[in-house]
KESERO-967812 format. One record per residue (C-alpha): x, y, z. Coordinates in nm, 2 decimals. Layout:
- X  Y  Z
...
//
This chain:
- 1.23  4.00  26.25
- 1.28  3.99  25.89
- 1.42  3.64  25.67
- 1.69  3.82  25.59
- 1.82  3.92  25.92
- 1.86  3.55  26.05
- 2.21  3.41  25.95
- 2.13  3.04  25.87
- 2.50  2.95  25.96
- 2.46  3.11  26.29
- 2.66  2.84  26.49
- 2.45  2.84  26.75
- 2.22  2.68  26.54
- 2.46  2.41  26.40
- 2.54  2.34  26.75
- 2.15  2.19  26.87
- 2.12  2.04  26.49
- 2.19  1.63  26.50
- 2.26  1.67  26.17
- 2.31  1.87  25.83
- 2.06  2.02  25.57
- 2.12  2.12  25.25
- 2.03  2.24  24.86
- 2.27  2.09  24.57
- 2.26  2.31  24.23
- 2.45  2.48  23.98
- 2.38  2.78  23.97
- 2.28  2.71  24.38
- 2.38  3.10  24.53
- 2.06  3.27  24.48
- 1.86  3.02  24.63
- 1.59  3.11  24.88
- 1.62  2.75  25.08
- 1.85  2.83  25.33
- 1.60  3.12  25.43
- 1.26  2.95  25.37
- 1.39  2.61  25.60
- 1.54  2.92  25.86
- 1.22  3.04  25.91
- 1.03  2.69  25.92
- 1.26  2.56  26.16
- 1.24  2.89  26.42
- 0.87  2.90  26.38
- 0.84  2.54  26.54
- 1.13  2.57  26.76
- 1.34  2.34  26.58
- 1.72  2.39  26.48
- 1.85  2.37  26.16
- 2.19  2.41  25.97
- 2.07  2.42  25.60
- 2.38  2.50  25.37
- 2.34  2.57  25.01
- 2.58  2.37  24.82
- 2.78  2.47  24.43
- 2.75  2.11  24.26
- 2.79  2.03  23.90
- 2.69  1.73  23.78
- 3.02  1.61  23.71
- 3.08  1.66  24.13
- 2.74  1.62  24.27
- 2.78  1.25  24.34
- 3.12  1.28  24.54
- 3.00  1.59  24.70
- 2.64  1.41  24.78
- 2.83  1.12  24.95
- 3.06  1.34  25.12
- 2.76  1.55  25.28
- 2.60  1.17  25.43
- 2.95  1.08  25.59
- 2.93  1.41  25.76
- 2.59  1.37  25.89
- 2.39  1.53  25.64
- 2.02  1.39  25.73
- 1.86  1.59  25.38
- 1.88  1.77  25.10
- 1.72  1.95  24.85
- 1.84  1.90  24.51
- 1.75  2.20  24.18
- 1.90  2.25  23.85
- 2.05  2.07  23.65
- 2.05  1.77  23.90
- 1.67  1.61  23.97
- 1.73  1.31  23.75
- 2.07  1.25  23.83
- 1.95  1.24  24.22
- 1.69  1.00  24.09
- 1.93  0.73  24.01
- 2.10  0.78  24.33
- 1.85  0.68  24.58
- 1.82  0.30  24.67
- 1.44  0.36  24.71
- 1.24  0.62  24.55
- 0.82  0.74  24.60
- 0.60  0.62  24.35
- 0.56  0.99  24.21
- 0.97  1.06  24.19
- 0.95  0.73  24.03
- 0.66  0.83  23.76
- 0.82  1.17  23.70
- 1.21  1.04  23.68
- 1.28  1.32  23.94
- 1.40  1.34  24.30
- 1.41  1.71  24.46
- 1.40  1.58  24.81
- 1.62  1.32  24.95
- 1.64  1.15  25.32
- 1.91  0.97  25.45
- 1.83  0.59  25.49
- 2.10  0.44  25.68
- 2.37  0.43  25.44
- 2.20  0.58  25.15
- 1.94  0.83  25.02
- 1.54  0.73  25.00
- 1.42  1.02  24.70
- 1.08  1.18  24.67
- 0.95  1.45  24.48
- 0.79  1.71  24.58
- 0.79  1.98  24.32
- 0.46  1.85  24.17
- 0.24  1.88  24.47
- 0.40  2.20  24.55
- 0.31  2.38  24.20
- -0.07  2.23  24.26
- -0.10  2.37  24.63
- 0.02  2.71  24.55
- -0.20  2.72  24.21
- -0.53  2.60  24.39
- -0.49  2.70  24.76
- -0.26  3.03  24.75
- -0.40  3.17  24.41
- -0.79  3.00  24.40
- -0.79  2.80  24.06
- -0.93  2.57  23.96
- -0.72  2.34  23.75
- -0.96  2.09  23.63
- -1.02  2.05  23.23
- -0.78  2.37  23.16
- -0.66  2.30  22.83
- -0.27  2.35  22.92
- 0.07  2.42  22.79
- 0.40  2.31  22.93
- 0.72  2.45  22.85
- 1.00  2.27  22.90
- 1.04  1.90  22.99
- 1.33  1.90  23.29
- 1.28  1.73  23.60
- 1.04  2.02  23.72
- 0.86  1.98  23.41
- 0.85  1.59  23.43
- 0.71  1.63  23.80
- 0.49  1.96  23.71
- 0.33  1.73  23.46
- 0.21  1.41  23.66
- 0.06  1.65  23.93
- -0.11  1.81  23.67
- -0.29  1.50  23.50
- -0.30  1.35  23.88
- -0.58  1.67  23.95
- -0.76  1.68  23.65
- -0.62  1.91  23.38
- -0.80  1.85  23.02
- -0.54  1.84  22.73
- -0.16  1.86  22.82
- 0.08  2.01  22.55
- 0.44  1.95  22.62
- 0.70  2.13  22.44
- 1.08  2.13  22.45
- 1.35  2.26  22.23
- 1.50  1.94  22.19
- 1.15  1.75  22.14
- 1.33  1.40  22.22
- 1.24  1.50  22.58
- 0.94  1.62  22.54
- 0.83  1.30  22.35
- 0.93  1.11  22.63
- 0.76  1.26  22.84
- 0.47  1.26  22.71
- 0.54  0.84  22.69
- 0.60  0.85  23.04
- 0.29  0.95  23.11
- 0.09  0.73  22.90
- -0.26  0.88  22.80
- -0.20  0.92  22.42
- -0.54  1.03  22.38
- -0.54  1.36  22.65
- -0.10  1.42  22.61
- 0.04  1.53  22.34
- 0.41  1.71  22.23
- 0.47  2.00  21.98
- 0.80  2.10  21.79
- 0.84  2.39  21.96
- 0.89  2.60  21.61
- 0.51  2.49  21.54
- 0.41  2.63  21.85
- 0.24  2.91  21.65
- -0.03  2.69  21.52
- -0.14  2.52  21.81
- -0.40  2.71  21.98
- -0.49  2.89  22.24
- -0.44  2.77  22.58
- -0.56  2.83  22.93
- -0.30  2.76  23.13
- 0.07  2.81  22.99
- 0.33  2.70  23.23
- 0.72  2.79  23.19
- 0.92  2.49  23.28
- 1.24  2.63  23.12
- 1.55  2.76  23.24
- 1.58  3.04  22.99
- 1.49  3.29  23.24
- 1.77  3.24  23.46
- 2.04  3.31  23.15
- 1.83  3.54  22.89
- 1.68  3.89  23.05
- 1.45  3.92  22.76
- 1.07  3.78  22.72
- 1.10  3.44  22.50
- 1.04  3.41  22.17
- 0.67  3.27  22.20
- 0.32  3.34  22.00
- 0.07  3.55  22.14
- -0.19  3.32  21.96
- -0.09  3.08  22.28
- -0.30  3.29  22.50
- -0.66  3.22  22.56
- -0.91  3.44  22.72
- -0.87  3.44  23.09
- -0.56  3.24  23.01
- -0.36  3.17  23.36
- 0.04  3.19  23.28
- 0.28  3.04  23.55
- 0.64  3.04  23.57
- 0.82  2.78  23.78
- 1.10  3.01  23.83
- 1.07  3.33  24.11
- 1.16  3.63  24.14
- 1.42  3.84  23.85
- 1.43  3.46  23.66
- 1.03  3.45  23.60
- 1.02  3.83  23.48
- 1.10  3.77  23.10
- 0.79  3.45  23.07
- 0.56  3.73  23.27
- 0.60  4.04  23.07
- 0.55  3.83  22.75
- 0.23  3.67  22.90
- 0.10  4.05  23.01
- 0.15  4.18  22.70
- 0.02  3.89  22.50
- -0.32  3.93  22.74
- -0.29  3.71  23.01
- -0.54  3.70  23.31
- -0.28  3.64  23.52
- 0.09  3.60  23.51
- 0.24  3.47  23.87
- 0.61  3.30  23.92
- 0.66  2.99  24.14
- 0.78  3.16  24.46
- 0.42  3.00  24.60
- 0.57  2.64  24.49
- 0.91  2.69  24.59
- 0.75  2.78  24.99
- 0.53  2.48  24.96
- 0.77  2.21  24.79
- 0.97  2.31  25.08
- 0.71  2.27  25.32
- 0.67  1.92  25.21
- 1.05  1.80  25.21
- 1.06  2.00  25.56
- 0.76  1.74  25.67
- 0.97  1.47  25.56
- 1.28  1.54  25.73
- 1.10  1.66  26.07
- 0.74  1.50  26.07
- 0.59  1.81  26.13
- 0.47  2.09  25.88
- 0.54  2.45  25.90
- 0.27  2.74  25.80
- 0.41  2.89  25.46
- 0.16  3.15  25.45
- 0.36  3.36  25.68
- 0.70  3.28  25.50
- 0.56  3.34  25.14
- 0.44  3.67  25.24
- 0.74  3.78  25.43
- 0.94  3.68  25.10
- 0.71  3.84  24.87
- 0.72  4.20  25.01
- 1.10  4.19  25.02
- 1.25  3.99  24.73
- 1.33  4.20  24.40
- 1.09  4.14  24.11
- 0.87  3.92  24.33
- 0.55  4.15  24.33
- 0.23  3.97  24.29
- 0.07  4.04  23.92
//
C-alpha cells in the first residue's frame, strides 16, 4: 500500500485516537505531515487523526487554543509561525529555547510544553541518510527564520568550522549570529557582499524563496567550493530553484530536506507517543512518488 492511498481523515481512525494531531502553517496544504505521521502511526499499530491546519499569524493563537479545547494532544507548527509558537509554550526545551523556535508542541495540562526539533532532524538526515561528515565544513546559511535559527545551533552543537549566516534583512541574521555567541567561529554577511566571501563547503538554503519564486536565486557561483555539499531545507518542487543553481555552479551534491522533514517528524512522533517509528521506509516510499523529489 502506497502513502497516498491511506486517507488520514479516515474516521475509523479518528474514532480509536484519544485525541487530535495536527500541523499549523500558511501556506499548510502541500504538507507531507498528515502522510509521514499516517504511515508512522500504522507501522506501530497506533491510531492517529493528524489534520493539517491554514493559520496565519494573525489567527494561529485563537485557532491553537481552540485545537487544545478540542483535545488536540500535538502539533506541528511550519512557516511563518516557529517563533510565534515559541512565546506560546509555558515551558520550552533548552534547544527551542537557544534557537527562539518551537516546531513541535505537547499539550501540558492546560497549555503547550515547545521543543524543537528541526535541528536534530537536518543533522540525522545529513550524517546518517546521506554519510557526511559535518565536522570543520566551512558553511553557509541562507536565511535566518526559525528553521534557520534551529539549523544553526545543531550545526555548531556537531562540529561545523566557520558558520556564515546571511539574510536579506541582515538585522536577523546579526541576531542570530548574537544568539549563538562564538564571535570568533560565527559570523554574518550583507547578503549583496555575498560575492566576496569565499568558497564554502557546505551551503544551506534556509529561505522561503523557493516556495514563491520558480527560478534559481540570485547567488555567486564563487560560493561553491570543491566537493561543496548544497542542502535545501525545503522538498520537493520548492527546493528545485536552490538545486539547479548549486548543479550548475558545480556542486558535489545538491539534496532538499525531504530527509529532515521524515526525521524531524520522527522526533516530534517520539514525543507525542514514546515510541519511534523507522523513517527509512517512509522516506523511500515518499521519494519515489513525490514530484521533483529525485535524489541528485
Amino acid at each position: 500500500m502506497h502513502l497516498a492511498d491511506v486517507a488520514v481523515d479516515d474516521p475509523t481512525f479518528a474514532s480509536a485516537l484519544p485525541g487530535r494531531f495536527a500541523v499549523f502553517g500558511q501556506p499548510i496544504a502541500h504538507s507531507l505531515s498528515p502522510r509521514i505521521h499516517a504511515a508512522f502511526g500504522r507501522q506501530l499499530g497506533i491510531a492517529l487523526d493528524y489534520r493539517a491546519i491554514e493559520a496565519p499569524a494573525e489567527t494561529f493563537v485563537a485557532q491553537l487554543a481552540r485545537f487544545g479545547e478540542e483535545g488536540g494532544r500535538g502539533a506541528n507548527v511550519t512557516l511563518p509561525l516557529k517563533q510565534h509558537a515559541a512565546r506560546l509554550c509555558l515551558t520550552v526545551t533548552e534547544r527551542a529555547r537557544r534557537a527562539d523556535s518551537v516546531n513541535t508542541l505537547v499539550r501540558d495540562g492546560v497549555g503547550w510544553r515547545g521543543d524543537s526539533t528541526d535541528g536534530s532532524g537536518l543533522v540525522r538526515d545529513l550524517t546518517s541518510r546521506h554519510g557526511l561528515d559535518v565536522r570543520a565544513r566551512r558553511t553557509l546559511l541562507l536565511g535566518a527564520g526559525g528553521a534557520a535559527r534551529a539549523a544553526a545551533f545543531a550545526l555548531v552543537d556537531a562540529g561545523i568550522g566557520e558558520l556564515t549566516i546571511a539574510n536579506r534583512t541582515s538585522e536577523r541574521a546579526d541576531a542570530l549570529a548574537d544568539a549563538i555567541g562564538q564571535p570568533g567561529r560565527v559570523h554574518t554577511r550583507a547578503w549583496h557582499d555575498l560575492g566576496s566571501a569565499g568558497a564554502f563547503d557546505l551551503i544551506l538554503n534556509a529561505t522561503s524563496a523557493g516556495h514563491h519564486d520558480p527560478h534559481a536565486p540570485a547567488l555567486p557561483g564563487t560560493l561553491i567550493a570543491p566537493r561543496a555539499v548544497c542542502y535545501d531545507l525545503s522538498y520537493a518542487l520548492a527546493a528545485i530553484p536552490f538545486r539547479a543553481w548549486a548543479r550548475s555552479a558545480g556542486a558535489a551534491l545538491a539534496l532538499d530536506g525531504l530527509g529532515m522533514l521524515v526525521e524531524q517528524a520522527a522526533d516530534a512522533f517520539e514525543l507525542w507517543h514514546d515510541r519511534r517509528p523507522d523513517t527509512d521506509a517512509v522516506y523511500a516510499e515518499l521519494r519515489a512518488h513525490l514530484p521533483g523529489n529525485a535524489e541528485d
